[in-house]
C-alpha positions in Angstrom: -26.1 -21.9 -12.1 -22.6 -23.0 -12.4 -21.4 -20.5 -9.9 -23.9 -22.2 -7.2 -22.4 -25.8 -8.2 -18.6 -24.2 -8.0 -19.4 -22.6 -4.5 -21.6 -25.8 -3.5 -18.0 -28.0 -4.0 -16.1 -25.5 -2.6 -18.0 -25.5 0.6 -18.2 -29.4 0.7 -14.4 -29.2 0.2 -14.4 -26.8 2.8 -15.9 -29.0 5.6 -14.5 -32.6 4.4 -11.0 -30.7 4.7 -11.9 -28.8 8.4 -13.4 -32.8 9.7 -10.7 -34.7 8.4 -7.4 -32.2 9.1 -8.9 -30.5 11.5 -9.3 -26.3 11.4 -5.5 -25.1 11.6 -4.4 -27.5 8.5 -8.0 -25.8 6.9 -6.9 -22.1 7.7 -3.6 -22.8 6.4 -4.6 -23.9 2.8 -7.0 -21.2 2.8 -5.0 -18.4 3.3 -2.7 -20.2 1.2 -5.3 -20.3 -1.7 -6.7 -16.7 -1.1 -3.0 -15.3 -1.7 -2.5 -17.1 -5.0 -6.7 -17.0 -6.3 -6.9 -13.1 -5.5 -3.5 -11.9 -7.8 -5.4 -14.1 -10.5 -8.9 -12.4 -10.3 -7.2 -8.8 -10.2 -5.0 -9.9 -13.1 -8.1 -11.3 -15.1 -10.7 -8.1 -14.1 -7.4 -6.0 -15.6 -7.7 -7.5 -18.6 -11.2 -7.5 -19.4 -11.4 -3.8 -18.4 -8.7 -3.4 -20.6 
């Protein structure tokens, strides 16, 4: 459930950013975000695999 809410505010985020800035300013944060949120996700699966 909380996953649906988080992706739910994501994609609002998503849209209010690509209408207001426009799509380049969108791709740039996003490519921006996906470098720095996929480290963290490999870093955190490591650790829980141990």
């Amino acid at each position: 459930m909380a996953k649906i809410i988080y992706i739910l505010t994501m994609l609002i985020a998503i849209i209010f950013i690509s209408y207001f800035y426009g799509l380049k300013t969108f791709l740039i944060i996003f490519s921006l975000f996906i470098f720095l949120f996929i480290p963290v996700v490999y870093c955190i699966s490591k650790v829980n695999k141990g």
